[in-house]
PDB file of N, CA, C, O and CB in Angstrom:
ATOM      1  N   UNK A   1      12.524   2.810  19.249  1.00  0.00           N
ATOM      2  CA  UNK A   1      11.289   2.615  18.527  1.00  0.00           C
ATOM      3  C   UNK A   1      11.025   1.113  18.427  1.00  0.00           C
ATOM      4  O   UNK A   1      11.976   0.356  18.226  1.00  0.00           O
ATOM      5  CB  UNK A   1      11.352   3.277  17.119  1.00  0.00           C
ATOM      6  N   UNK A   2      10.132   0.776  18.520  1.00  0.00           N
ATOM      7  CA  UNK A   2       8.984  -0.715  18.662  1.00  0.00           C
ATOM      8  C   UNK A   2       7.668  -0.677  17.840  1.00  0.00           C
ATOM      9  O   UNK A   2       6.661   0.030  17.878  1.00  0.00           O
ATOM     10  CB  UNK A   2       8.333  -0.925  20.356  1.00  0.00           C
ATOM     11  N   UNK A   3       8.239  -2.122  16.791  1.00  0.00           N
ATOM     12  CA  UNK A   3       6.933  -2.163  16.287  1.00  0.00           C
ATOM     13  C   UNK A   3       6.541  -3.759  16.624  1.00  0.00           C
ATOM     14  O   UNK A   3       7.273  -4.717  16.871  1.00  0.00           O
ATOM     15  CB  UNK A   3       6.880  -1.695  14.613  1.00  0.00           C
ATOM     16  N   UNK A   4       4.808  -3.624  16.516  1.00  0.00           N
ATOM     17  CA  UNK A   4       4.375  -4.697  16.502  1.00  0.00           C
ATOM     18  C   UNK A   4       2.820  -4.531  16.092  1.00  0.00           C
ATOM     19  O   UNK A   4       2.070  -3.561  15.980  1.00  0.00           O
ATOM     20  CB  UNK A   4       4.713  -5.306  17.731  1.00  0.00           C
ATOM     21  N   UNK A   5       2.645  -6.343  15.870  1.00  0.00           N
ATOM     22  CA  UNK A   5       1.414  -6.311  14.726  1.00  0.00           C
ATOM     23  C   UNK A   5       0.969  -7.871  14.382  1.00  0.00           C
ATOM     24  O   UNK A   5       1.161  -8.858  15.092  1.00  0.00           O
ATOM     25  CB  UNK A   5       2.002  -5.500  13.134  1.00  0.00           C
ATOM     26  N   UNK A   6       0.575  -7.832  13.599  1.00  0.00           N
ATOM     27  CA  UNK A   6      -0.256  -9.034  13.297  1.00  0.00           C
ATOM     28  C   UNK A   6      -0.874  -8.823  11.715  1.00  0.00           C
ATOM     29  O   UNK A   6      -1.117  -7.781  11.106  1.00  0.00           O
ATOM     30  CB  UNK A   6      -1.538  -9.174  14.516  1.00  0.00           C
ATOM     31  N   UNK A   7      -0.991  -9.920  11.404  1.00  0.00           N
ATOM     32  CA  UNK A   7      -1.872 -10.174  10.317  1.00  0.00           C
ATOM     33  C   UNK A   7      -2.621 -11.098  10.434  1.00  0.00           C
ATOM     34  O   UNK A   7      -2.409 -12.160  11.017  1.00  0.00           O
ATOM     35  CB  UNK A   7      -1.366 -10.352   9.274  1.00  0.00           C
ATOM     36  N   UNK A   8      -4.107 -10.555   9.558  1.00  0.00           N
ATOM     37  CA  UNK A   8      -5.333 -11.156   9.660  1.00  0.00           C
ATOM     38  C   UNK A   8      -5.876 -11.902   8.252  1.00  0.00           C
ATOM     39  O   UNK A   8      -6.731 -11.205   7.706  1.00  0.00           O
ATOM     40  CB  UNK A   8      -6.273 -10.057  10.137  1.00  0.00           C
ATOM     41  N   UNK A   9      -5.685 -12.719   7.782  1.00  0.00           N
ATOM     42  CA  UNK A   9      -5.950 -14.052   6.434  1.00  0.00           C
ATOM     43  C   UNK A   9      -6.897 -14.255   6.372  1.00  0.00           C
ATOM     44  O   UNK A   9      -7.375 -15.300   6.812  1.00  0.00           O
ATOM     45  CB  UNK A   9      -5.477 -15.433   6.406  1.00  0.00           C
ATOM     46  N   UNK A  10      -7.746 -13.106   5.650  1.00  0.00           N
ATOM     47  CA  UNK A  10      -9.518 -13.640   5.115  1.00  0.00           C
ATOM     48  C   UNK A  10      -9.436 -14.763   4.163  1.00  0.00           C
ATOM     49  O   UNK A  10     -10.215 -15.716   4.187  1.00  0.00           O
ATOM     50  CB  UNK A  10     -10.515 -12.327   4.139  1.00  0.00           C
ATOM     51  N   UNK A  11      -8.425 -14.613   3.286  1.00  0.00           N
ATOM     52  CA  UNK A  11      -8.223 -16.055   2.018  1.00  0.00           C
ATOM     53  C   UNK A  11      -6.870 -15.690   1.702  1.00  0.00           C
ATOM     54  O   UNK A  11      -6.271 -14.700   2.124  1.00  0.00           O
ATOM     55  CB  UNK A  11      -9.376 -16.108   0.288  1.00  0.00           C
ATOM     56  N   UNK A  12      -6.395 -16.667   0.844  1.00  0.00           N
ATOM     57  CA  UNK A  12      -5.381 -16.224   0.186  1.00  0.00           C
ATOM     58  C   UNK A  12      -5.027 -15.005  -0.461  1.00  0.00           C
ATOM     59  O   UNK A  12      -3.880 -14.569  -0.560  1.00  0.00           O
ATOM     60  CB  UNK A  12      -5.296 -16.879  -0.468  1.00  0.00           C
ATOM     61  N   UNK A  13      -5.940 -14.541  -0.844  1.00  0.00           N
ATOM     62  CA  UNK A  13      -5.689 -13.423  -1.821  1.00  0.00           C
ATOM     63  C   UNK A  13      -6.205 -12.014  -1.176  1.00  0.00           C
ATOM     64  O   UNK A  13      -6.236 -10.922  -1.743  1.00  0.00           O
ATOM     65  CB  UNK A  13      -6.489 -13.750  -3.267  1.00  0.00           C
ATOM     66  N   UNK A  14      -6.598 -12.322   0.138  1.00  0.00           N
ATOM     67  CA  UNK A  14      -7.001 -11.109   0.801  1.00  0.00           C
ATOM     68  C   UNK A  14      -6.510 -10.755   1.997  1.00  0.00           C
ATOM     69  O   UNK A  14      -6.545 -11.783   2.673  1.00  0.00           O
ATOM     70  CB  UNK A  14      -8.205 -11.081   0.961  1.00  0.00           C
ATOM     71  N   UNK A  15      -6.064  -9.863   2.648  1.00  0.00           N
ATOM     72  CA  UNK A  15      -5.429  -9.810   3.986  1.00  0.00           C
ATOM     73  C   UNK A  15      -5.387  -8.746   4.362  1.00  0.00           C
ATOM     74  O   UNK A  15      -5.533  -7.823   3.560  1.00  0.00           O
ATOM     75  CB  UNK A  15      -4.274 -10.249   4.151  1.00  0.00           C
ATOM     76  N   UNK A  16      -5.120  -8.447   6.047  1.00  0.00           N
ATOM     77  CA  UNK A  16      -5.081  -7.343   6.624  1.00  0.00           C
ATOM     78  C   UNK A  16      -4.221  -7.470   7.409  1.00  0.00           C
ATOM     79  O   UNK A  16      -4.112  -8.479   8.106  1.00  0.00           O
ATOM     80  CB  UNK A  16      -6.072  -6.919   7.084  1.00  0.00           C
ATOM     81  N   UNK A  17      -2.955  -5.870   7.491  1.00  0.00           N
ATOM     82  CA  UNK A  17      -1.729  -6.133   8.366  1.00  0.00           C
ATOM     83  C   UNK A  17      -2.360  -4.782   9.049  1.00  0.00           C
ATOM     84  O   UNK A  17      -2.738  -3.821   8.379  1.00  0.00           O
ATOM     85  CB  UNK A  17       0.103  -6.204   7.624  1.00  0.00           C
ATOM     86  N   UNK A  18      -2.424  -4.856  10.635  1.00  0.00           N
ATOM     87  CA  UNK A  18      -2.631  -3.840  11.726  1.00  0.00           C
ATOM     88  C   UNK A  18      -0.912  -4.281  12.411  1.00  0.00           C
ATOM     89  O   UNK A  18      -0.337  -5.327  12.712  1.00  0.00           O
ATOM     90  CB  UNK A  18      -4.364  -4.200  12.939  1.00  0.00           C
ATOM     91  N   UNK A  19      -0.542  -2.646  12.420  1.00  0.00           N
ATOM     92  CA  UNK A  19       0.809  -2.335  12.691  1.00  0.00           C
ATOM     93  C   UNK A  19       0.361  -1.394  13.823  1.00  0.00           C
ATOM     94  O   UNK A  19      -0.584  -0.606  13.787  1.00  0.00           O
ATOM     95  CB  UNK A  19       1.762  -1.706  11.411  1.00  0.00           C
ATOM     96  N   UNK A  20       1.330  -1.655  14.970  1.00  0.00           N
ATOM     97  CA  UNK A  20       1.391  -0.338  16.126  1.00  0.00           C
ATOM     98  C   UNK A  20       2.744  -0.101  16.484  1.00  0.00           C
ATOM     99  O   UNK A  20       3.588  -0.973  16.280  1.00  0.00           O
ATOM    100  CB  UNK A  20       0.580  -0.617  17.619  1.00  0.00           C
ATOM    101  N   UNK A  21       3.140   1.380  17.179  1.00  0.00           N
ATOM    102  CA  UNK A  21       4.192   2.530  17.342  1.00  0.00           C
ATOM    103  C   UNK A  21       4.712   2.109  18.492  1.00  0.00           C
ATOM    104  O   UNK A  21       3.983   1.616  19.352  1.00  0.00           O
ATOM    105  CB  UNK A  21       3.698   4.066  17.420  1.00  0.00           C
ATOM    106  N   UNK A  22       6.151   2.256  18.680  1.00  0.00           N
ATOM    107  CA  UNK A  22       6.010   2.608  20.221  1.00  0.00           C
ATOM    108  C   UNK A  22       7.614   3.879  20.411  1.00  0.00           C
ATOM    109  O   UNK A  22       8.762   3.809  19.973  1.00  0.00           O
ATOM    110  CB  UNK A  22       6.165   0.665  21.426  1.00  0.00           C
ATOM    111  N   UNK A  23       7.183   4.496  20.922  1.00  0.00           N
ATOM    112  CA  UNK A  23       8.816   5.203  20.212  1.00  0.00           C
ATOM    113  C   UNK A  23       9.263   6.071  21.778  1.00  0.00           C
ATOM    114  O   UNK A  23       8.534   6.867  22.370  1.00  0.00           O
ATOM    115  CB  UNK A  23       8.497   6.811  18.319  1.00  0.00           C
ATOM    116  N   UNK A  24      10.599   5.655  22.177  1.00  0.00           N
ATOM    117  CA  UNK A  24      11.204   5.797  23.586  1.00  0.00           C
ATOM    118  C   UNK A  24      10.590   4.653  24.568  1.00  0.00           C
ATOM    119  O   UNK A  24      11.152   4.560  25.659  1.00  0.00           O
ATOM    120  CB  UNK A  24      10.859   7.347  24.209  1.00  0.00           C
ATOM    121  N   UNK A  25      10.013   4.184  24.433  1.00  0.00           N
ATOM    122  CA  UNK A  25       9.329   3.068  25.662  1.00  0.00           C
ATOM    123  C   UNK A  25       7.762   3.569  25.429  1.00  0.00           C
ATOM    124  O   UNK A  25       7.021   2.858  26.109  1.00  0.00           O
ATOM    125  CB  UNK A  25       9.995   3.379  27.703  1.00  0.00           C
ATOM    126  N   UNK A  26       7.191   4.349  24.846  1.00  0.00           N
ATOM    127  CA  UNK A  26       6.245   4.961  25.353  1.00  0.00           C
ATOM    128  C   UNK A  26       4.783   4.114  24.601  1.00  0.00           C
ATOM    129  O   UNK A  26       5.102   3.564  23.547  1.00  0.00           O
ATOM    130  CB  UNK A  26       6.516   6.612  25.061  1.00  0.00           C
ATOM    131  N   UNK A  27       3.586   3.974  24.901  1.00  0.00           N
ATOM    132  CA  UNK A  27       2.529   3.573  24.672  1.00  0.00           C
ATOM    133  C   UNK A  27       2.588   3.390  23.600  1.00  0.00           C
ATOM    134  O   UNK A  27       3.375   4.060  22.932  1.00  0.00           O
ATOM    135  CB  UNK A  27       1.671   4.113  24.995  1.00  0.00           C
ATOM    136  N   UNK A  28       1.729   2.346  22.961  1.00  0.00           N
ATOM    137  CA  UNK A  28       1.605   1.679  21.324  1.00  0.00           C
ATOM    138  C   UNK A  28       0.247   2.619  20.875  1.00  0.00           C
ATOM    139  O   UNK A  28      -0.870   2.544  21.388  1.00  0.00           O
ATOM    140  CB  UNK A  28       1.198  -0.472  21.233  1.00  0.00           C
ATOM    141  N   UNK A  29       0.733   3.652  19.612  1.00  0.00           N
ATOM    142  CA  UNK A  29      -0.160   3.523  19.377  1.00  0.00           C
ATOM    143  C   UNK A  29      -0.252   3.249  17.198  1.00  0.00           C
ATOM    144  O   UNK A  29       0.712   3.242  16.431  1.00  0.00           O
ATOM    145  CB  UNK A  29      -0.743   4.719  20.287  1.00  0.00           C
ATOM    146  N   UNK A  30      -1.603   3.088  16.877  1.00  0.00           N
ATOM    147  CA  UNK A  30      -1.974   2.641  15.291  1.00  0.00           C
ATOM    148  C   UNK A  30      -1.102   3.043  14.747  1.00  0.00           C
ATOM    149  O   UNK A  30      -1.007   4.216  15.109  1.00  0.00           O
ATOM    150  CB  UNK A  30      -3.170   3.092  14.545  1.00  0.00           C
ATOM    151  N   UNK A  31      -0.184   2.774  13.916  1.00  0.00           N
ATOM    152  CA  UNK A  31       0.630   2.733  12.933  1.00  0.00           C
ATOM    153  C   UNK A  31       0.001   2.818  11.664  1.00  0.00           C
ATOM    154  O   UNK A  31       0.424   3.730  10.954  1.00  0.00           O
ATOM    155  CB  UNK A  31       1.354   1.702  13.036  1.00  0.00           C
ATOM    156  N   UNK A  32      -1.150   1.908  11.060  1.00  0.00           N
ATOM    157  CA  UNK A  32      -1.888   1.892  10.617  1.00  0.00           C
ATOM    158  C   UNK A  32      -2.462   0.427  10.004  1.00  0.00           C
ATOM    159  O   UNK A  32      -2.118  -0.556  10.659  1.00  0.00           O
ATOM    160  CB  UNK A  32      -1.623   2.790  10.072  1.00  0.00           C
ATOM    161  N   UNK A  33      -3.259   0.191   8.877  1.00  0.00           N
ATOM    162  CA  UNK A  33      -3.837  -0.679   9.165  1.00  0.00           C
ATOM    163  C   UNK A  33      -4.332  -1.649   7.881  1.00  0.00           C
ATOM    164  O   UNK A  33      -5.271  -2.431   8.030  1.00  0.00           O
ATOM    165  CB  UNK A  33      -4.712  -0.134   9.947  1.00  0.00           C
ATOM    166  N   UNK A  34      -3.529  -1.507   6.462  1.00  0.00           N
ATOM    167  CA  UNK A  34      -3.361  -1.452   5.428  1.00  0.00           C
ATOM    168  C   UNK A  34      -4.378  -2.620   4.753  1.00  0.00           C
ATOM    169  O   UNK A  34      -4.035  -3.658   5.319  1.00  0.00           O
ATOM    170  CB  UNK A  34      -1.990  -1.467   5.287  1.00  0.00           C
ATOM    171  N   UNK A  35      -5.501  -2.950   3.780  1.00  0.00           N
ATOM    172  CA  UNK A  35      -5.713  -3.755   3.404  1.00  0.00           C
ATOM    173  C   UNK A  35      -4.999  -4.622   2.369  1.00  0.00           C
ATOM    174  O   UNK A  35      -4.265  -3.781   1.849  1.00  0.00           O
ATOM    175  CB  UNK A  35      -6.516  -3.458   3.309  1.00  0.00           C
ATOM    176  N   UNK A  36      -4.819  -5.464   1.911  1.00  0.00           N
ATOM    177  CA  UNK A  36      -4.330  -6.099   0.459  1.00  0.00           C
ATOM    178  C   UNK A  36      -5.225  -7.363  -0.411  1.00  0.00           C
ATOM    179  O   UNK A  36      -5.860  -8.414  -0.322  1.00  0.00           O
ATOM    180  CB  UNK A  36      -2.819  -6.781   0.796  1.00  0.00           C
ATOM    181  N   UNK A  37      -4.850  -6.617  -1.032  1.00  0.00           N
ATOM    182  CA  UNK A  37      -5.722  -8.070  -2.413  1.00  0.00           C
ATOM    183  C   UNK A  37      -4.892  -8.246  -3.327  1.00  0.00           C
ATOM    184  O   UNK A  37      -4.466  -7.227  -3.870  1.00  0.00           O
ATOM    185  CB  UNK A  37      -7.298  -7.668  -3.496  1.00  0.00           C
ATOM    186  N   UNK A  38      -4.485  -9.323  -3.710  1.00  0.00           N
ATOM    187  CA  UNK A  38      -3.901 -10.074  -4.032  1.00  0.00           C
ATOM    188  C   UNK A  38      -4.181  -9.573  -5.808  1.00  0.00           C
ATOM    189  O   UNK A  38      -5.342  -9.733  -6.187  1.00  0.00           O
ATOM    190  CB  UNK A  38      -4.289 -11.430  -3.302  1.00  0.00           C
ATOM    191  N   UNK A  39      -3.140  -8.972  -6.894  1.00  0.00           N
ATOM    192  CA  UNK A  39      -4.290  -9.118  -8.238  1.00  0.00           C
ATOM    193  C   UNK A  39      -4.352 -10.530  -9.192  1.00  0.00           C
ATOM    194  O   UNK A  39      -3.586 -11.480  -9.354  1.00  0.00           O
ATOM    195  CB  UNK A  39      -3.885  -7.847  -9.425  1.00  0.00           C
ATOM    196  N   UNK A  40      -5.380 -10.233  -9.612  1.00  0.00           N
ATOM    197  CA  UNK A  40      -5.671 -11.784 -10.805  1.00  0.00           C
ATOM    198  C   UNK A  40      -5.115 -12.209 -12.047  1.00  0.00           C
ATOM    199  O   UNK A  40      -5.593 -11.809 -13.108  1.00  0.00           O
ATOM    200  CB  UNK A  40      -6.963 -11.839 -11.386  1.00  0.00           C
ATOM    201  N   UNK A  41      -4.170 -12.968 -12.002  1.00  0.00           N
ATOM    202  CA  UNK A  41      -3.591 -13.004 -13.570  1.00  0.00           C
ATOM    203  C   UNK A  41      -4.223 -13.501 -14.532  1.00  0.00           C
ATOM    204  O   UNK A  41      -4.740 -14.617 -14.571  1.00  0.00           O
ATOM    205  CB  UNK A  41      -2.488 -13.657 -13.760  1.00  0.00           C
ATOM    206  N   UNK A  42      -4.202 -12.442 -15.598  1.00  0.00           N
ATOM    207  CA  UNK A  42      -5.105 -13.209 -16.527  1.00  0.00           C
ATOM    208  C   UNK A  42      -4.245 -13.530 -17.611  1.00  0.00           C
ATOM    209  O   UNK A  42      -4.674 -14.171 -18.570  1.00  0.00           O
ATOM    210  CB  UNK A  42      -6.393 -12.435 -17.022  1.00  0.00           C
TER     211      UNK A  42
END
C-alpha cells in the first residue's frame, strides 16, 4: 500500500489535504480530500 498527497495553504488557518490509494502496485485512486480550519481562541 502507497500513499501520496499534497497540501493546499489558502492562509494559515485554512487548508486542504488531497490524499490518494495505491494498494499492491495498482492505480492511485482519492483517498479523500479533507478540509480544515483552524478554530479561534477567544
Amino acid at each position: 500500500m502507497k500513499l501520496k498527497g499534497k497540501t493546499l495553504m489558502l492562509s494559515p488557518a485554512h487548508y486542504r489535504l488531497q490524499v490518494q490509494i495505491s494498494v499492491d502496485g495498482g492505480p492511485y485512486t482519492n483517498f479523500g480530500s479533507p478540509w480544515f480550519r483552524k478554530a479561534e481562541v477567544k
